[in-house]
N, C-alpha and C positions, 0 to 999 in steps of 0.2 A: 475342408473349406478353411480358411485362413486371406485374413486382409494383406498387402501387402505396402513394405515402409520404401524409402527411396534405395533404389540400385539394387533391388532384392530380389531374388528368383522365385515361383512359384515351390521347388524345393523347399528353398531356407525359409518362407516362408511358416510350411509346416512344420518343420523342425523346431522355430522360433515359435508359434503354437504351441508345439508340447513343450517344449522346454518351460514355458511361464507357466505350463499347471505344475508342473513337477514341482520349479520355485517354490510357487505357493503352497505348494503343499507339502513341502520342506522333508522331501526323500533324500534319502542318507542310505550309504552302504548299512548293512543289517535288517533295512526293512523288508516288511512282508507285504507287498501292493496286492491289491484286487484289480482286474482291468475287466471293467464290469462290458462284455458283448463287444469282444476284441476282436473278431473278424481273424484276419489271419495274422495280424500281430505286428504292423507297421508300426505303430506306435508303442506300442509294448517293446519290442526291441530299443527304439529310443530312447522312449525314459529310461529301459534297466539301464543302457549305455551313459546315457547320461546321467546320472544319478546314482548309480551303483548298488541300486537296490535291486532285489528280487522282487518280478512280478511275473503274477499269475491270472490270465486271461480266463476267463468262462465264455462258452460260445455253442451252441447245440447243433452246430455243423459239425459234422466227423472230417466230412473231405477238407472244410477251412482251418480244422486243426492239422490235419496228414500235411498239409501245407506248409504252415505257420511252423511245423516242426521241424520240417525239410529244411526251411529258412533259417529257424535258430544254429541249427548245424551248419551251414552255410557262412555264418557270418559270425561261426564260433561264440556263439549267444547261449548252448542249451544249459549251463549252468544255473544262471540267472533269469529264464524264462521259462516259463511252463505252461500249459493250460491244462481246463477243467472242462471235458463234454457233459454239459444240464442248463438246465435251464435257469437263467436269472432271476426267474421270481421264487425257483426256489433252491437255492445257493448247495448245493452237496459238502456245506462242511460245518464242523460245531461253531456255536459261538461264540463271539470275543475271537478271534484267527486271524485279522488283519490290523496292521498298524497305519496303512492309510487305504481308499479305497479311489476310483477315478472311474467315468464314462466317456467318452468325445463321440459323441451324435449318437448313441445307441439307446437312450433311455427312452427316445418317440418311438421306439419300437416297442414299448410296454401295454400290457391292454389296459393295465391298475397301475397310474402311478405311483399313488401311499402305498399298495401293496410293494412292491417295488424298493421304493425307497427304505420302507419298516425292514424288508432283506435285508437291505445292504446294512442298515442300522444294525441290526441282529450279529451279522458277520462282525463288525468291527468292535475293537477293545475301547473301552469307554473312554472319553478326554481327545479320540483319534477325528479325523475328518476324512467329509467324500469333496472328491471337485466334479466340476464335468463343464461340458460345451454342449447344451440343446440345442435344438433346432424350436423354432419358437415365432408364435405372430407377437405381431410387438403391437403397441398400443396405439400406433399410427393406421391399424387394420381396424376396420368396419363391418359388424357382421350384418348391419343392410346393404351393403356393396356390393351391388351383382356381381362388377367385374372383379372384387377382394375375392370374393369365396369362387367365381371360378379359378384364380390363381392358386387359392388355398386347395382345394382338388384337384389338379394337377398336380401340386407337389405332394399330395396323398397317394395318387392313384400309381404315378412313375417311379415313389421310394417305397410300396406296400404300406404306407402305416395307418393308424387306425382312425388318426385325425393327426391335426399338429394343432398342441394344446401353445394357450399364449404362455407368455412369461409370469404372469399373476398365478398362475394354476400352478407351474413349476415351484414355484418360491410356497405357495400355501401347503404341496405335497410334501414338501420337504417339514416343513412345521410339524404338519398333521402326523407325519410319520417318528415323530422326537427330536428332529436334528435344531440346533441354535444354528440359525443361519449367520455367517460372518461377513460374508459379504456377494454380491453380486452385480453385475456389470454385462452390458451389452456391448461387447469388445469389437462387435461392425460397426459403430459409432463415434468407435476414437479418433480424435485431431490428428491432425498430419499424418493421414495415411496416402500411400502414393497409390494405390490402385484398391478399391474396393473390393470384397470379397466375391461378387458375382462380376467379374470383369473377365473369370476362369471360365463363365459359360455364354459369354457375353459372343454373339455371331462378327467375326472378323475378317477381312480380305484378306489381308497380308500376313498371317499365319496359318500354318496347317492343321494346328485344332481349332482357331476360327473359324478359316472357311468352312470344314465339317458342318456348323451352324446356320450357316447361310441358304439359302433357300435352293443354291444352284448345290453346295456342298451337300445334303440332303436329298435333292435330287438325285444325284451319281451314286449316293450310298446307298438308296433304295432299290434303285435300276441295280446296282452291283448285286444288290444284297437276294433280290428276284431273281437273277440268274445262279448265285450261291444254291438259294434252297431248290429250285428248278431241279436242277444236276443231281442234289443231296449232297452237297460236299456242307451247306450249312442245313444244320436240324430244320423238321417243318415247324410254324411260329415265330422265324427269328423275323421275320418282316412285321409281325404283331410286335415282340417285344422291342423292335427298334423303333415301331411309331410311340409307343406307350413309352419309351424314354426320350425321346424328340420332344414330348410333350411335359415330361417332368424339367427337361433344362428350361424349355421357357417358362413355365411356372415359376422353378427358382428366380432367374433373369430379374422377371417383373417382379417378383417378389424382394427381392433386393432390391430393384432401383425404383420401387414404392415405396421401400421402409417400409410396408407392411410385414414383411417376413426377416428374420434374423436365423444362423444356423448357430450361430456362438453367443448363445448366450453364457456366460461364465459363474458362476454362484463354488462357495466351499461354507460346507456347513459342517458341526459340532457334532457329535455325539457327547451329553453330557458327559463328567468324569460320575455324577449321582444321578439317576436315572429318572429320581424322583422331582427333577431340577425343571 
């Protein structure tokens, strides 16, 4: 997810995205990144590309690494990028092992945030910093809102997670967990932007991943999708799993264009250099 500025592609967009965590998090050839539940490594190749550091994904998919590796080799990356199959809450390495660490949406996938965050605190060499982009209710969300918390359940139910915690919980886990926080920002918020970040799932006539959204688009993919699994050329379930993401996009949608939800929340916090600090 990514806002978007004047004359900007959906692309450049995300590039422009990670490129300002790297910024700030001031990656240099030599370093050693964590890319905390890296998926199959879209961003991970970026940053290393751009920034010239070595980074190392963790991800407890095997097939999303077999992938993500293929890819590296693809795009003449596997020097510079790696991954780790385990689990993030509990990191497979000694330590002090990392000179910066980074997440982009994967931390609402945590069951424990402070547990969570004390890992990655753990992993990295003291005086270093984590960034990341949550997903996050922001303070314009109401938890007597009938219609807030059905939106807030839709966007649990269609991205698996376990809730989506607001942005005050984020900022306090990171405390609880050691880190001096430096700063944070809700970067769907900023001025002059030319198109909002739910505008990607926003239902459209005159485009082809609009219309998808549209109620007639939805209908063709369903009717499609019913004669797919029929036949068995798609798995049995894919008509469950396509109404159960039908319903996570409009979650987000409304979520966005309430201001009650945000996916980029932005925060870089400390690791002291004294632990005692």
């Amino acid at each position: 997810m990514s806002t978007r500025v004047y004359n900007e592609s959906f692309k450049e967009s995300i590039k422009r995205h990670e490129h300002y965590l790297a910024l700030r998090l001031g990656l240099k050839p030599g370093m050693k990144v964590l890319d905390v539940g890296c998926g199959i490594g879209g961003p991970l190749r970026e940053i290393a590309a751009f920034s010239g550091a070595t980074v190392i994904g963790i991800n407890n998919n095997q097939h999303q690494i077999n992938r993500g590796i293929a890819l590296n080799k693809q795009y003449g990356m596997s020097d510079r990028c790696q991954f780790i199959k385990g689990d993030f809450m509990k990191i497979p390495v000694p330590d002090n092992s990392f000179d910066a660490a980074y997440n982009i949406e994967a931390c609402c996938h945590a069951p424990d945030l402070v547990a969570l965050y004390k890992e990655i605190y753990r992993v990295l060499k003291p005086g270093q910093c984590v960034a990341g982009y949550d997903w996050c209710m922001t303070n314009e969300y109401d938890r007597n809102n009938e219609y807030h918390n059905k939106v807030k359940e839709e966007i649990e139910l269609g991205n698996g997670l376990p809730t989506v915690r607001t942005t005050t919980e984020y900022i306090d886990a990171l405390k609880a967990a050691g880190f001096r926080v430096l700063m944070e920002e809700d970067v769907a918020v900023r001025p002059n932007l030319q198109c909002p970040w739910y505008d990607s799932v926003k239902p459209k006539v005159l485009s082809l991943e609009g219309f998808r959204r549209t109620s007639l688009g939805r209908f063709i993919g369903r009717q499609m999708l019913k004669v797919l699994e029929f036949s068995g050329i798609a798995p049995k379930g894919s008509q469950e799993v396509y109404n159960v993401l039908e319903r996570s996009g409009d979650g987000l949608y409304e979520g966005g264009r309430l201001g009650i939800f945000t996916p980029m929340l932005f925060y870089i916090a400390e690791k002291p250099h004294h632990e005692d600090i």
